[in-house]
C-alpha positions as a Markdown table, in Angstrom:
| # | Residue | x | y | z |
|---|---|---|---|---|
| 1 | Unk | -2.3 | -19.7 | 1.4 |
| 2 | Unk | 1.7 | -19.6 | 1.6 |
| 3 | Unk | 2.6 | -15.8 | 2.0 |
| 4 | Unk | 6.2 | -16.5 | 1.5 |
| 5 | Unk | 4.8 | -17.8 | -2.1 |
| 6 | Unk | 3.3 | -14.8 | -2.9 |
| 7 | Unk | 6.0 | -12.2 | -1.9 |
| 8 | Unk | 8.2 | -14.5 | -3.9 |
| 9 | Unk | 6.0 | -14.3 | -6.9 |
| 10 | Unk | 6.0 | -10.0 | -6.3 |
| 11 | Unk | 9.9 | -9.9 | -6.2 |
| 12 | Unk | 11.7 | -7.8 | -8.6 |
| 13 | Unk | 8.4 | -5.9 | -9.7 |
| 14 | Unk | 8.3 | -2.1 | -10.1 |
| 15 | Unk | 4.8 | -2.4 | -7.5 |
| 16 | Unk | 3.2 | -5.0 | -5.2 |
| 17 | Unk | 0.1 | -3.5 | -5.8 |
| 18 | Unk | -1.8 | -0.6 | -7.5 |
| 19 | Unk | 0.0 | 3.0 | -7.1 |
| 20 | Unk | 2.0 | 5.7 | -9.0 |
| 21 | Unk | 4.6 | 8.3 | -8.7 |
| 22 | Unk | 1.8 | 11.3 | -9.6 |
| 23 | Unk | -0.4 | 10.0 | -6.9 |
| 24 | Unk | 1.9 | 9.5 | -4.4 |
| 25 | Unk | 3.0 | 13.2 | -5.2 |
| 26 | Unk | -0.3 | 14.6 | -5.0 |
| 27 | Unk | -1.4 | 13.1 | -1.4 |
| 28 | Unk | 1.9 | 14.3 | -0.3 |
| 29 | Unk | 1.5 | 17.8 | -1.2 |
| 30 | Unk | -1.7 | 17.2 | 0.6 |
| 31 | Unk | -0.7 | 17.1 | 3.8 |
| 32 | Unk | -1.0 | 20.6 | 5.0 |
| 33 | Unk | 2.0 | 20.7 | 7.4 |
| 34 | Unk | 5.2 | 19.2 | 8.2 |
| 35 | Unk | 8.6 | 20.0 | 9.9 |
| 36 | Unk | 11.9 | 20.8 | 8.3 |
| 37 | Unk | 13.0 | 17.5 | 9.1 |
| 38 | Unk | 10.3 | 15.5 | 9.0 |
| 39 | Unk | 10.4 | 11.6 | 10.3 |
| 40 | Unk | 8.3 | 9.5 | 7.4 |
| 41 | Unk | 7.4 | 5.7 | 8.2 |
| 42 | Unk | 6.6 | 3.9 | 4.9 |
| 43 | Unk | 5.2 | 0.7 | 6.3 |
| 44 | Unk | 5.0 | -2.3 | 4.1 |
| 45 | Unk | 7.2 | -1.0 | 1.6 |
| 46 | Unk | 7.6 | -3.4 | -0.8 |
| 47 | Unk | 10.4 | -2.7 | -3.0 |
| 48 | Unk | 10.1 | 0.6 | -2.3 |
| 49 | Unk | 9.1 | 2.9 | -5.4 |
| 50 | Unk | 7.2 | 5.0 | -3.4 |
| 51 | Unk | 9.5 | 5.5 | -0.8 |
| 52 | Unk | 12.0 | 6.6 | -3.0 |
| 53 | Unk | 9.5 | 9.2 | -4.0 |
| 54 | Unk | 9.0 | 10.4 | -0.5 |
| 55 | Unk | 13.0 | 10.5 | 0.1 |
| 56 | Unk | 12.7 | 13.3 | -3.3 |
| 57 | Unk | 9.6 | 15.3 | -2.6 |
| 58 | Unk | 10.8 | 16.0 | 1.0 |
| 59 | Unk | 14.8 | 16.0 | 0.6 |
| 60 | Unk | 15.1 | 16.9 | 4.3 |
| 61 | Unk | 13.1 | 13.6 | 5.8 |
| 62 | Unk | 14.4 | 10.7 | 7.5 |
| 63 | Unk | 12.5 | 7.5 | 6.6 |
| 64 | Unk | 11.8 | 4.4 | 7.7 |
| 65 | Unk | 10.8 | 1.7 | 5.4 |
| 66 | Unk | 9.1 | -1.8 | 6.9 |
| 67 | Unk | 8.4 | -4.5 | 5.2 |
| 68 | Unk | 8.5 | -8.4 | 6.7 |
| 69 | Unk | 10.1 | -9.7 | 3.1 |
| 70 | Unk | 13.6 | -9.4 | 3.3 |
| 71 | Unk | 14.1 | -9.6 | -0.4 |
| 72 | Unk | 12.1 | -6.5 | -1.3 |
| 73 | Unk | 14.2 | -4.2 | 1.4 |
| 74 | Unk | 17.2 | -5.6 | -0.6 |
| 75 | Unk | 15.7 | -4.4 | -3.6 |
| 76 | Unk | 14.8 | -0.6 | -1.8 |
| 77 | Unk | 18.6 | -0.6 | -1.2 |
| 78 | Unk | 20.0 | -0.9 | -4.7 |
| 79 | Unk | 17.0 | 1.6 | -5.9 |
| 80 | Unk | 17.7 | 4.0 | -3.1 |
| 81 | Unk | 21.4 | 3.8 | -3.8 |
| 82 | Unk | 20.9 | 4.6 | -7.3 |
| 83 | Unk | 18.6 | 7.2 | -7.0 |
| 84 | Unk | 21.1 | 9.1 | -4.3 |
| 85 | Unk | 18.4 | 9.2 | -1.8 |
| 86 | Unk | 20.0 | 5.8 | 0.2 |
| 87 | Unk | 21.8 | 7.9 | 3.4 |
| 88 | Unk | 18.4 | 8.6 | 4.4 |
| 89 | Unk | 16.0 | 6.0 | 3.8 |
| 90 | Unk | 16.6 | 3.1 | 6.8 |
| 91 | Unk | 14.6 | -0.6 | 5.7 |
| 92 | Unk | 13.9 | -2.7 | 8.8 |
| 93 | Unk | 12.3 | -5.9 | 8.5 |
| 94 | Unk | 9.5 | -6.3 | 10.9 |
| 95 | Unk | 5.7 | -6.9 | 10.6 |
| 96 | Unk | 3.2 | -4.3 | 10.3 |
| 97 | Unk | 1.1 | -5.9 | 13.6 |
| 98 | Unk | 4.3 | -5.6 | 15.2 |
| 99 | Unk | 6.4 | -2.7 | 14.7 |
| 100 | Unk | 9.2 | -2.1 | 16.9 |
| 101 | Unk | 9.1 | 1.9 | 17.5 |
| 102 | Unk | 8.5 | 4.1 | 20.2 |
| 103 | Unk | 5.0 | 5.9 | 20.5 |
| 104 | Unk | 5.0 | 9.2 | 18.9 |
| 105 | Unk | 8.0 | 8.4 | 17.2 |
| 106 | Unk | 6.3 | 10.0 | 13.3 |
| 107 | Unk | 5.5 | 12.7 | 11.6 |
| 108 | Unk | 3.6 | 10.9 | 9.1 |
| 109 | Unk | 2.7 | 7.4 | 8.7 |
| 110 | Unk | 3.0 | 6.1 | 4.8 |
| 111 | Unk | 0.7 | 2.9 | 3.5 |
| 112 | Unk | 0.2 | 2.4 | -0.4 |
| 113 | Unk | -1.7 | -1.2 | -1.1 |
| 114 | Unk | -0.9 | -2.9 | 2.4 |
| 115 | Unk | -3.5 | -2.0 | 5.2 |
| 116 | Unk | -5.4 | -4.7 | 3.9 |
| 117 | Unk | -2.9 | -7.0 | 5.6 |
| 118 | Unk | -4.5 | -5.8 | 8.8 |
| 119 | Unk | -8.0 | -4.5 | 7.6 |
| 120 | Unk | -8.3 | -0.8 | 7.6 |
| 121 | Unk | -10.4 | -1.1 | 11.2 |
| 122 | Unk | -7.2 | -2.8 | 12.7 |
| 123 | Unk | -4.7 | -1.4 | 10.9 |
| 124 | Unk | -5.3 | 2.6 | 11.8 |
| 125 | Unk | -6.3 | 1.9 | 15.3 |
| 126 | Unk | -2.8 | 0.0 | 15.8 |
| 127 | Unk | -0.6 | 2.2 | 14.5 |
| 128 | Unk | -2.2 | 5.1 | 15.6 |
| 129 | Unk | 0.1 | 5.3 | 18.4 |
| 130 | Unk | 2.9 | 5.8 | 16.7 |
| 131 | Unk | 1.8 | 9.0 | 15.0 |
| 132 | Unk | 2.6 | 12.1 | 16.7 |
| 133 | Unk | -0.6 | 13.8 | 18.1 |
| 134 | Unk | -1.4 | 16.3 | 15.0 |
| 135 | Unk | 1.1 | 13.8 | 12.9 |
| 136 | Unk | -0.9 | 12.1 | 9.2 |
| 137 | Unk | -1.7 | 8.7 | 8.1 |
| 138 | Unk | -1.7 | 8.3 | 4.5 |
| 139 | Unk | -2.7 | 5.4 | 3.2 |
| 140 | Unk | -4.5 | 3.9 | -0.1 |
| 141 | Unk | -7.8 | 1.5 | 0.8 |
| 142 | Unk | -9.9 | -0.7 | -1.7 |
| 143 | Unk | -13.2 | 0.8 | -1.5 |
| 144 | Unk | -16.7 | 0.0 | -3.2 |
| 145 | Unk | -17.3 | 2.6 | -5.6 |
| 146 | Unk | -21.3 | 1.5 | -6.1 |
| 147 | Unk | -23.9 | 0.1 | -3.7 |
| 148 | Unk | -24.7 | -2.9 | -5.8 |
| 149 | Unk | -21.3 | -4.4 | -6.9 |
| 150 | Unk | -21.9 | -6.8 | -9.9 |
| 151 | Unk | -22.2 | -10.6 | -8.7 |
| 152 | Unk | -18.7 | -11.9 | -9.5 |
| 153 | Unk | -17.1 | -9.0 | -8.2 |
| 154 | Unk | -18.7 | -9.0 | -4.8 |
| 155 | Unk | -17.8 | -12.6 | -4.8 |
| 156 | Unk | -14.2 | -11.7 | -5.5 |
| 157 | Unk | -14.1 | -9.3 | -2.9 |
| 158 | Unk | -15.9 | -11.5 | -0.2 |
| 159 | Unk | -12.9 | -14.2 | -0.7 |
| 160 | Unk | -9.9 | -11.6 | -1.0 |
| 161 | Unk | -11.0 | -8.9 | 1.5 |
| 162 | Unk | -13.9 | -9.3 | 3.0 |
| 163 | Unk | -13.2 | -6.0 | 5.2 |
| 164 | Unk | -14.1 | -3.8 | 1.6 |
| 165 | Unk | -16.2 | -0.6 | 2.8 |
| 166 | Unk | -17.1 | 2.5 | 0.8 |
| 167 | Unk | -15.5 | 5.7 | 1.4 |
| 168 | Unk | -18.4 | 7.1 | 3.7 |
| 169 | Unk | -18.1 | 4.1 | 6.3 |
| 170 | Unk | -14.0 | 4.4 | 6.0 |
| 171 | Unk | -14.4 | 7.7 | 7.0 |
| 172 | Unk | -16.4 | 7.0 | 10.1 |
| 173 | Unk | -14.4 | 4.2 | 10.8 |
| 174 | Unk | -11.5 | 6.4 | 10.8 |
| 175 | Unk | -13.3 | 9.6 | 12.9 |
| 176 | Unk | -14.6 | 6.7 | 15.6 |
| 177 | Unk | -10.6 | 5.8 | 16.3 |
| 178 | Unk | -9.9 | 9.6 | 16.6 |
| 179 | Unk | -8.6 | 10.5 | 13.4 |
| 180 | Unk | -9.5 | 13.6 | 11.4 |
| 181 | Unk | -10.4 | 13.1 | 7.8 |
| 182 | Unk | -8.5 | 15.4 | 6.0 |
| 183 | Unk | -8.8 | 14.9 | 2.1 |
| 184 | Unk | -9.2 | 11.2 | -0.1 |
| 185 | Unk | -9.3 | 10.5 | -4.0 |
| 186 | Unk | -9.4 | 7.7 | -6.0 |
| 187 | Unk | -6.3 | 6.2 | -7.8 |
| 188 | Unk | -7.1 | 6.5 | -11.5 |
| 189 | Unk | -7.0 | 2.9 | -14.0 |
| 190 | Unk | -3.2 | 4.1 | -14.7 |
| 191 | Unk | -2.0 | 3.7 | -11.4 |
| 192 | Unk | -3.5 | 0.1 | -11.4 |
| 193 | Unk | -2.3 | -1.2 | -15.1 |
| 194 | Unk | 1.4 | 1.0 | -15.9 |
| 195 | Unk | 3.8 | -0.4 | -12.7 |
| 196 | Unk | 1.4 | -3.5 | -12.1 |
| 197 | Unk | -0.8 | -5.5 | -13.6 |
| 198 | Unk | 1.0 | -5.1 | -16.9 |
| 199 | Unk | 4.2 | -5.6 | -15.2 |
| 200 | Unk | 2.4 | -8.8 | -14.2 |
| 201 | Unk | 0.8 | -9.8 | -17.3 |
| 202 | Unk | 4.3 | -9.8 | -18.7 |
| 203 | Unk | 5.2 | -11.8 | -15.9 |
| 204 | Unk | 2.8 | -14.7 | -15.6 |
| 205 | Unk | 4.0 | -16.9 | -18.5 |
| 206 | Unk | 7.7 | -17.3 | -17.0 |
| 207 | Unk | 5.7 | -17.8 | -13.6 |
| 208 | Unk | 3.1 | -20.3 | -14.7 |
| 209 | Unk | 5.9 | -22.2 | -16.2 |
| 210 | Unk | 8.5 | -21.9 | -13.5 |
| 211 | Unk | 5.8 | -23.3 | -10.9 |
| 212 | Unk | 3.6 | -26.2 | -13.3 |
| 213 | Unk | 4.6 | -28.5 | -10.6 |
| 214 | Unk | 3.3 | -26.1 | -7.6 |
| 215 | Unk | -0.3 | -26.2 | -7.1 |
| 216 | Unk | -0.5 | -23.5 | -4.1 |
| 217 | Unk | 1.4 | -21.6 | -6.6 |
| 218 | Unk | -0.4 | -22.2 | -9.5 |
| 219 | Unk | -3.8 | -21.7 | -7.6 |
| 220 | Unk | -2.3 | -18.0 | -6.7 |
| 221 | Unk | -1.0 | -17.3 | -10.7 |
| 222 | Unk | -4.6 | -18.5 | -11.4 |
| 223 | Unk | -6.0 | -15.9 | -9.5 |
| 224 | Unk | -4.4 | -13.2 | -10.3 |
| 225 | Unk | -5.3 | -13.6 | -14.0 |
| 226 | Unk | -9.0 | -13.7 | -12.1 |
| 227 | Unk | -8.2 | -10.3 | -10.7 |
| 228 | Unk | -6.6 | -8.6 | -13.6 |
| 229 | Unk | -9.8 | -9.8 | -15.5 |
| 230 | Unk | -12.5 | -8.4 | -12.7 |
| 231 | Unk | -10.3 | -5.1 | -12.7 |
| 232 | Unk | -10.8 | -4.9 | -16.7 |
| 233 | Unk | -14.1 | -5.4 | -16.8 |
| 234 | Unk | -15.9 | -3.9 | -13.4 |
| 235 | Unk | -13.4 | -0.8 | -12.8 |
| 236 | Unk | -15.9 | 1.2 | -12.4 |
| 237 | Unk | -17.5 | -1.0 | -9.1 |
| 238 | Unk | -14.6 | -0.4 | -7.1 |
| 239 | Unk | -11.0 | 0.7 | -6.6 |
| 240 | Unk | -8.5 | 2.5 | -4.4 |
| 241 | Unk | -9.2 | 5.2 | -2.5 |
| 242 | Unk | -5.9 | 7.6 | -1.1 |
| 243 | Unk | -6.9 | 8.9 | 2.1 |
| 244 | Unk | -5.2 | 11.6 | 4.5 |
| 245 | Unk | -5.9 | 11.3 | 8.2 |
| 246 | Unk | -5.1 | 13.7 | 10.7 |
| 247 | Unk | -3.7 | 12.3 | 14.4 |
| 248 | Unk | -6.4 | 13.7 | 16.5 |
| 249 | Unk | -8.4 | 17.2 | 16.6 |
């Protein structure tokens, strides 16, 4: 599958993926302790909503927002810049198996909807090091929410991300790489359906038409309709999970 399709398909969209401005609130408050002046990376970014939240629930942090899609750190720019919040919010484009910091260089590491990129195993252990000992990971993880998912949906899952645990074996995962679990919840239906899937819904007909003539595109348009339809009918088999990780201890 074409990434470059995909991201294209995800420009100009409120979210790439399931999250809201009251959930990234409340997992911030969560973390028990941070400087003044805290240094935030918000790694695979996207266009940025919730790094724009970050910027106003701690107005003295300097971030740093990753994504590898050019066109969604153009799009953080003109949202940051209207929000006021653009002096201190600094996009680089990069990948997240490859970001170019120094060790230790964060006070808290952000993630909403991209870990899967890397698979939560990979993805914690790698940037790890770039967490200040006693520094947080937050990040949001698609997580089984029942031992015996439906048929379809554990087919779904198996094709997508096959890497889908449940919150117990996440949390071991995490404690085995020298994290300490800290706090987790699940993101409610709204944070799935008000800045995405019915952002996309509204979408798809312009898309579907714009790209008739595309098959690798259609195939992805195809399957996202697959996906909104699982997500409406088997909620209650599975979701994302917010989880706060401590850097060691």
């Amino acid at each position: 599958m074409d990434e470059s399709i995909i991201c294209t398909l995800f420009e100009n969209m409120p979210r790439q993926g399931p999250g809201s401005a009251a959930c990234t609130k409340k997992m911030f408050f969560s973390v028990p302790e941070l400087p003044e002046h805290p240094a935030i990376l918000d790694t695979g970014c996207g266009s940025g909503m919730q790094t724009i939240d970050l910027a106003r629930l701690s107005p003295g942090a300097r971030i740093t927002a990753v994504d590898v899609h050019a066109p969604f750190l153009v799009d953080l720019r003109t949202r940051a810049d209207a929000a006021g919040v653009a002096a201190r919010i600094h996009p680089v484009q990069a990948t997240m198996d490859m970001l170019p910091f120094p060790a230790g260089s964060f006070d808290l590491l952000w993630a909403e909807g991209s870990i899967f990129i890397m698979g939560v195993e990979r993805g914690i252990a790698a940037w790890k090091k770039f967490i200040r000992p006693g520094g947080y990971l937050a990040f949001t993880e698609a997580v089984w929410f029942t031992a015996a998912p439906s048929a379809e949906v554990k087919r779904f899952w198996q094709e997508v991300y096959p890497d889908i645990k449940d919150v117990r074996d996440t949390q071991t995962i995490a404690e085995k790489a020298g994290y300490t679990w800290i706090t987790s919840f699940p993101l409610p239906a709204s944070a799935w359906w008000d800045d995405y899937y019915n952002p996309l819904l509204t979408r798809l007909p312009a898309l579907e038409e714009k790209y008739r003539t595309h098959p690798e595109a259609q195939a992805i348009l195809a399957g996202i309709r697959r996906e909104i339809g699982l997500y409406r009918e088997h909620s209650s088999e599975y979701g994302y999970q917010f989880i706060l990780l401590k850097n060691g201890e």
